[in-house]
VMD Tcl script that builds the backbone (N, CA, C; Angstrom):
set m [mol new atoms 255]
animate dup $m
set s [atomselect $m all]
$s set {name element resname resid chain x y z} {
  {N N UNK 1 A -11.014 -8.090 -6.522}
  {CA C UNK 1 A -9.606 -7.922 -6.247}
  {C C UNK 1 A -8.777 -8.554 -7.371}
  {N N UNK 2 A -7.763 -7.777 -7.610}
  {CA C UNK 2 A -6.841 -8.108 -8.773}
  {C C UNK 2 A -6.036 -9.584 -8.107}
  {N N UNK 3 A -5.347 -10.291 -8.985}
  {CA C UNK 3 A -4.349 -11.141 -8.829}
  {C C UNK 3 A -3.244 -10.627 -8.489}
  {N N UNK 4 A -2.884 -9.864 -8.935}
  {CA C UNK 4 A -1.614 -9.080 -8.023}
  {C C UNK 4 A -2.000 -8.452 -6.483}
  {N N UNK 5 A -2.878 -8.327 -6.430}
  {CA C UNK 5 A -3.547 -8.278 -4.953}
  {C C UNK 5 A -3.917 -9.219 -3.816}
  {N N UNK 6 A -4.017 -9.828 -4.648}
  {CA C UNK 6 A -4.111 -11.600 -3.905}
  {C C UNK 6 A -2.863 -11.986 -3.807}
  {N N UNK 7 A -2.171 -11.402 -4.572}
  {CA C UNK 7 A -0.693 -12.411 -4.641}
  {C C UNK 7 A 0.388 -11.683 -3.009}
  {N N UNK 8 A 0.071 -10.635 -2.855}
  {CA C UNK 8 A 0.576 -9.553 -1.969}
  {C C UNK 8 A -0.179 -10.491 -0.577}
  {N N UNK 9 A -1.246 -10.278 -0.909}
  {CA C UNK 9 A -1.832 -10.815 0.868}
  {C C UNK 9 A -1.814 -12.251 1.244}
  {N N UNK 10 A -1.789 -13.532 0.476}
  {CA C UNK 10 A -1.392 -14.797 0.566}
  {C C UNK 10 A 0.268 -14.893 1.663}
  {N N UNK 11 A -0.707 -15.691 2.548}
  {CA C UNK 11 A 0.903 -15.784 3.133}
  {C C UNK 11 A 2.011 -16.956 2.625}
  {N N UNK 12 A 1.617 -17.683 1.352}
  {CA C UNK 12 A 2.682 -18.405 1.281}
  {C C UNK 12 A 3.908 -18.270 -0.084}
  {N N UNK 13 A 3.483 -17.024 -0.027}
  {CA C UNK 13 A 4.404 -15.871 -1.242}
  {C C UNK 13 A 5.782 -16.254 -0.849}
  {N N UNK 14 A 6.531 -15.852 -1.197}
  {CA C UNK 14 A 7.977 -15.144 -0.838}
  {C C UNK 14 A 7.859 -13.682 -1.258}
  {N N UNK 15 A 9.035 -13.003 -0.463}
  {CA C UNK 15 A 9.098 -11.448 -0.700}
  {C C UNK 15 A 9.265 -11.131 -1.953}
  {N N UNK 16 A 10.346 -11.926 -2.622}
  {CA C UNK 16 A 10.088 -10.957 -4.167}
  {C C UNK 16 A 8.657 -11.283 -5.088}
  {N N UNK 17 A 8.549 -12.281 -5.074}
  {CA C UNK 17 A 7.475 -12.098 -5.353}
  {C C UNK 17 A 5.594 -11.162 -5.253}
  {N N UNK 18 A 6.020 -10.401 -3.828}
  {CA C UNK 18 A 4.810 -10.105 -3.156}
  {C C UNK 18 A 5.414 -8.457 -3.768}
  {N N UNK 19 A 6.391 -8.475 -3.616}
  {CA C UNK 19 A 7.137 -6.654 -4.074}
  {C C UNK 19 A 7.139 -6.551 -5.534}
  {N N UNK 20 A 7.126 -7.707 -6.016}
  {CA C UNK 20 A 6.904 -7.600 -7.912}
  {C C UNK 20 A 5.099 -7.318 -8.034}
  {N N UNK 21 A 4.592 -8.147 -7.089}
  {CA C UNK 21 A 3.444 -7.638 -7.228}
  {C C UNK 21 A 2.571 -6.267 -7.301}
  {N N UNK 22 A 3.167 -5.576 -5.800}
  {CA C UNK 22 A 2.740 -4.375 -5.283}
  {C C UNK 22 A 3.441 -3.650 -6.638}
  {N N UNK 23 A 4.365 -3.671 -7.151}
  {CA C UNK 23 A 5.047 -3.031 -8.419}
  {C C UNK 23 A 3.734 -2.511 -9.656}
  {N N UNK 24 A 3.266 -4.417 -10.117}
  {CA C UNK 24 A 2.387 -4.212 -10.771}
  {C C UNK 24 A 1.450 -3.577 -10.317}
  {N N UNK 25 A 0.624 -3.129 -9.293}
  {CA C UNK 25 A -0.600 -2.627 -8.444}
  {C C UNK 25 A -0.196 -1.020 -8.781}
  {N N UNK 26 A 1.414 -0.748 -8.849}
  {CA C UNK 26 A 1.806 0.157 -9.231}
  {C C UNK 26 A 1.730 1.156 -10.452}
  {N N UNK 27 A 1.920 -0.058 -11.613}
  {CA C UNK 27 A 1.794 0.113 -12.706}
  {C C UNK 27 A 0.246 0.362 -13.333}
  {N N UNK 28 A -0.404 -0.641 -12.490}
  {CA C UNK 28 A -1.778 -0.776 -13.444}
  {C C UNK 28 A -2.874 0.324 -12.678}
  {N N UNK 29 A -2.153 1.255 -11.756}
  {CA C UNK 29 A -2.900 2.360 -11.269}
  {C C UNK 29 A -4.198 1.898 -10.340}
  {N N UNK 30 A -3.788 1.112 -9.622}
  {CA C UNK 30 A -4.439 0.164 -8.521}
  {C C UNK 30 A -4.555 0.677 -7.477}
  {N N UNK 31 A -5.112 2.286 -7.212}
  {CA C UNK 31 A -4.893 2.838 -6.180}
  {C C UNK 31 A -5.422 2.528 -4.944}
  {N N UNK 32 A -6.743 1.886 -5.166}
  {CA C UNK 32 A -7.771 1.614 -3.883}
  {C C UNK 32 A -6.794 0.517 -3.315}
  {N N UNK 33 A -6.844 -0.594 -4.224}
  {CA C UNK 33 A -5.869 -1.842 -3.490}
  {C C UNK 33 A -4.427 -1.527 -2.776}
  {N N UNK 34 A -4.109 -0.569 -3.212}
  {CA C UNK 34 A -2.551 0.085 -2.885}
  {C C UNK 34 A -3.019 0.351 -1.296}
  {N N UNK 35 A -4.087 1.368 -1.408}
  {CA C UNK 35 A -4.054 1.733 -0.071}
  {C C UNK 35 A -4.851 0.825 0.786}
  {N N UNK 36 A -5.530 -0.162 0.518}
  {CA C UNK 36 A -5.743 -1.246 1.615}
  {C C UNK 36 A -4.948 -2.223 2.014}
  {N N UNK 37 A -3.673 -1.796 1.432}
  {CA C UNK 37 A -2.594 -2.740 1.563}
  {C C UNK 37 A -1.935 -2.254 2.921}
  {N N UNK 38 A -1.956 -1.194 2.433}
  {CA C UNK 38 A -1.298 -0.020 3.642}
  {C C UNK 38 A -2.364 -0.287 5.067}
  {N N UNK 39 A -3.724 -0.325 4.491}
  {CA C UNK 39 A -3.878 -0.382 5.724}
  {C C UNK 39 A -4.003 -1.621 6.717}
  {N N UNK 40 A -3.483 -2.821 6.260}
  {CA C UNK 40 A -3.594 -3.883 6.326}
  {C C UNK 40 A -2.554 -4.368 7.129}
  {N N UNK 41 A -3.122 -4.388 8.805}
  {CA C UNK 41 A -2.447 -4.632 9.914}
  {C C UNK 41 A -1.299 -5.935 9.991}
  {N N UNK 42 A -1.936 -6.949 9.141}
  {CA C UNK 42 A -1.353 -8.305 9.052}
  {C C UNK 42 A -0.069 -8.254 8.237}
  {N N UNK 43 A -0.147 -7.468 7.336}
  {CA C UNK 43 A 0.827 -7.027 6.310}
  {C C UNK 43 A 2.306 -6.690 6.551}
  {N N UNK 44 A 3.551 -7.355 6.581}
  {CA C UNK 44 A 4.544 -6.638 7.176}
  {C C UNK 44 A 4.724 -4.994 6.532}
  {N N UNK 45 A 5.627 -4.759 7.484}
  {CA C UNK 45 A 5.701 -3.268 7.159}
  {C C UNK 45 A 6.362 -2.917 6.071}
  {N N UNK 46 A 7.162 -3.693 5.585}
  {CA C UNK 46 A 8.121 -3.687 4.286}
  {C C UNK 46 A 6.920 -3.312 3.181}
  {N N UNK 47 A 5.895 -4.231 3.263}
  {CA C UNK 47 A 4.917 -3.849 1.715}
  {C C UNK 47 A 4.279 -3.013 2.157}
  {N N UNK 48 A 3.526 -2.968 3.444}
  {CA C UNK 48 A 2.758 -1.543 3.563}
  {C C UNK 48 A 3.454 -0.154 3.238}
  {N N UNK 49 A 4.822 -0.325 3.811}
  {CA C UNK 49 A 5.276 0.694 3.666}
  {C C UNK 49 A 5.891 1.146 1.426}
  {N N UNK 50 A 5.898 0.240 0.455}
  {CA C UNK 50 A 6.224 0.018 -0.373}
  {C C UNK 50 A 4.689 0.026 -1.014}
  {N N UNK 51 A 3.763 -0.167 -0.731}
  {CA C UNK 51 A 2.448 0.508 -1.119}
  {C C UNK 51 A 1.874 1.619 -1.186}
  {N N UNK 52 A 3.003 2.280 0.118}
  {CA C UNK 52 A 2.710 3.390 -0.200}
  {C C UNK 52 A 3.179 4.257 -0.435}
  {N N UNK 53 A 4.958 4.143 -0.778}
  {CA C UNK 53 A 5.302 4.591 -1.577}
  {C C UNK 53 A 4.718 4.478 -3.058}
  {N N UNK 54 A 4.239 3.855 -3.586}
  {CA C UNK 54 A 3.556 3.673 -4.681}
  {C C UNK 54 A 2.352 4.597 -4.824}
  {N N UNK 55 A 1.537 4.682 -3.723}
  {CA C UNK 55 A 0.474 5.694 -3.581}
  {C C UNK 55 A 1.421 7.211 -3.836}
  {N N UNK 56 A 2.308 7.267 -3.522}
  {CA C UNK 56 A 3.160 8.832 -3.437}
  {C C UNK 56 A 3.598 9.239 -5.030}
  {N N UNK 57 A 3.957 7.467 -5.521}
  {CA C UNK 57 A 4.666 8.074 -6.998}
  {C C UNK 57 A 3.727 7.939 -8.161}
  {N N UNK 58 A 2.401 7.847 -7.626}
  {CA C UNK 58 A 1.179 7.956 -8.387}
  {C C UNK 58 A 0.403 9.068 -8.338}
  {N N UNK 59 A 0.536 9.765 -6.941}
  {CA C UNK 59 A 0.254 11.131 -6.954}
  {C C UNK 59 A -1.094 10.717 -6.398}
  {N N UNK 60 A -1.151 9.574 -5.909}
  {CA C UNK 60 A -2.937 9.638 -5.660}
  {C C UNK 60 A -3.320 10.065 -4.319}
  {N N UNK 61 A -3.387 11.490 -4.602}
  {CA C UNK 61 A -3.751 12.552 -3.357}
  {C C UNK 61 A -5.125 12.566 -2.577}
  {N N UNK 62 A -6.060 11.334 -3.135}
  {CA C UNK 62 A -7.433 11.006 -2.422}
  {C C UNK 62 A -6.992 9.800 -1.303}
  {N N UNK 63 A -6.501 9.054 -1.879}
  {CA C UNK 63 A -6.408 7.609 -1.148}
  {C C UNK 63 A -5.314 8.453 -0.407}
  {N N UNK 64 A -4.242 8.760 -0.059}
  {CA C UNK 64 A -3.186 9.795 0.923}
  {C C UNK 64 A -3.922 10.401 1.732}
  {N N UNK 65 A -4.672 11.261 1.157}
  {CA C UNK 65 A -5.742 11.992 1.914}
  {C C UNK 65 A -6.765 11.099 3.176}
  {N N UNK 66 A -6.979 9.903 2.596}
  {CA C UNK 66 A -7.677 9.348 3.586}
  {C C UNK 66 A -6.780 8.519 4.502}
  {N N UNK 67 A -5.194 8.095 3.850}
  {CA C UNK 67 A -4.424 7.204 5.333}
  {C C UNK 67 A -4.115 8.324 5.716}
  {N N UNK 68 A -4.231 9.962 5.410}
  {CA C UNK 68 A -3.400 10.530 7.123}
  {C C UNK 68 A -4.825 10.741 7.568}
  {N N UNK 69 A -5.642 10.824 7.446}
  {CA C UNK 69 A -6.951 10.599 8.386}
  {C C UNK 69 A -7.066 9.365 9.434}
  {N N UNK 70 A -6.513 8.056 8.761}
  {CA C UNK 70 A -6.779 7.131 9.366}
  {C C UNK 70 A -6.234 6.745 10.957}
  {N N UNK 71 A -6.597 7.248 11.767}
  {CA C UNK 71 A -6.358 7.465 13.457}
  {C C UNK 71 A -6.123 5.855 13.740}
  {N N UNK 72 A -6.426 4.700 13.237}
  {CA C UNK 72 A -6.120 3.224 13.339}
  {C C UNK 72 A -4.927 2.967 12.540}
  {N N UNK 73 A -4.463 3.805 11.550}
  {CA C UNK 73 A -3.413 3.283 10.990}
  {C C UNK 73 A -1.993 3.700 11.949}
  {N N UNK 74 A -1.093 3.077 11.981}
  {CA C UNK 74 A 0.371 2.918 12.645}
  {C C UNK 74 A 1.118 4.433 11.913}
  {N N UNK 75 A 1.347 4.733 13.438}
  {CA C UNK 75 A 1.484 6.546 13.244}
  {C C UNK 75 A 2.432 6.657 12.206}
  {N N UNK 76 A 3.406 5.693 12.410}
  {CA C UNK 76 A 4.750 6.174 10.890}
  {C C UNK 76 A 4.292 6.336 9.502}
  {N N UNK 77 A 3.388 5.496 9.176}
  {CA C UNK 77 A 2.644 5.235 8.201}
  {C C UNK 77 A 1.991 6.517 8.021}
  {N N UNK 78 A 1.256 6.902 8.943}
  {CA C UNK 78 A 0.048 7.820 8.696}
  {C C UNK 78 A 0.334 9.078 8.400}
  {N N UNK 79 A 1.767 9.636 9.045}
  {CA C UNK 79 A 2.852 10.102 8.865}
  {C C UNK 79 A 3.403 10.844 7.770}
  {N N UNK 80 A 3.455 9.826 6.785}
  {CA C UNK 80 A 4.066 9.981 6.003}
  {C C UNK 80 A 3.185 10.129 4.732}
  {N N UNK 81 A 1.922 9.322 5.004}
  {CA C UNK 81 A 0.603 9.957 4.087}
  {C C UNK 81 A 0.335 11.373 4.297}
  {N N UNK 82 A 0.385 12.011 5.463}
  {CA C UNK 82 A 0.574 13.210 5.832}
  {C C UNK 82 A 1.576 14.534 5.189}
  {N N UNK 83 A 2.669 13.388 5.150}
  {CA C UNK 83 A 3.681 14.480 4.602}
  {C C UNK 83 A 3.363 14.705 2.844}
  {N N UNK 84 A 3.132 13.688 2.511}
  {CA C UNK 84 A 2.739 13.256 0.606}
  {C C UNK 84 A 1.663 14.560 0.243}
  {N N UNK 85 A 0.691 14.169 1.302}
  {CA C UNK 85 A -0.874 14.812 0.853}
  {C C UNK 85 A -0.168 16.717 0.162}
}
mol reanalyze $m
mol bondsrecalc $m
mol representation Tube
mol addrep $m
């Protein structure tokens, strides 16, 4: 796991910091970590949901492909991997 990945799931972050992160995860084409972010129950919804927008503006139509499959992930979420794919 990247450091910008660690830095996202640590709970004693602050928000900008954890959203500069998911940014970089963004940048450095971090798709797997992107989407275990998403699926990552503990995670507020602000970054899950900002992970995966990131999955959308990366185009990464495998990892999408598998959160609207994911029947455990939180329907809005899954949703909207749905609509991307």
């Amino acid at each position: 796991m990247s450091e910008a990945f660690r830095t996202v799931v640590k709970s004693n972050v602050d928000r900008d910091a954890r959203l500069a992160a998911i940014e970089r995860l963004v940048e450095s084409g971090e798709k797997t970590n992107l989407r275990v972010l998403v699926q990552t129950a503990g995670l507020r919804g602000t970054f899950r949901r900002q992970a995966l927008e990131g999955l959308v503006e990366t185009n990464a139509r495998a990892e999408l492909q598998l959160l609207a499959e994911d029947r455990a992930l939180e329907s809005s979420l899954r949703k909207e991997a749905q609509r991307a794919v």
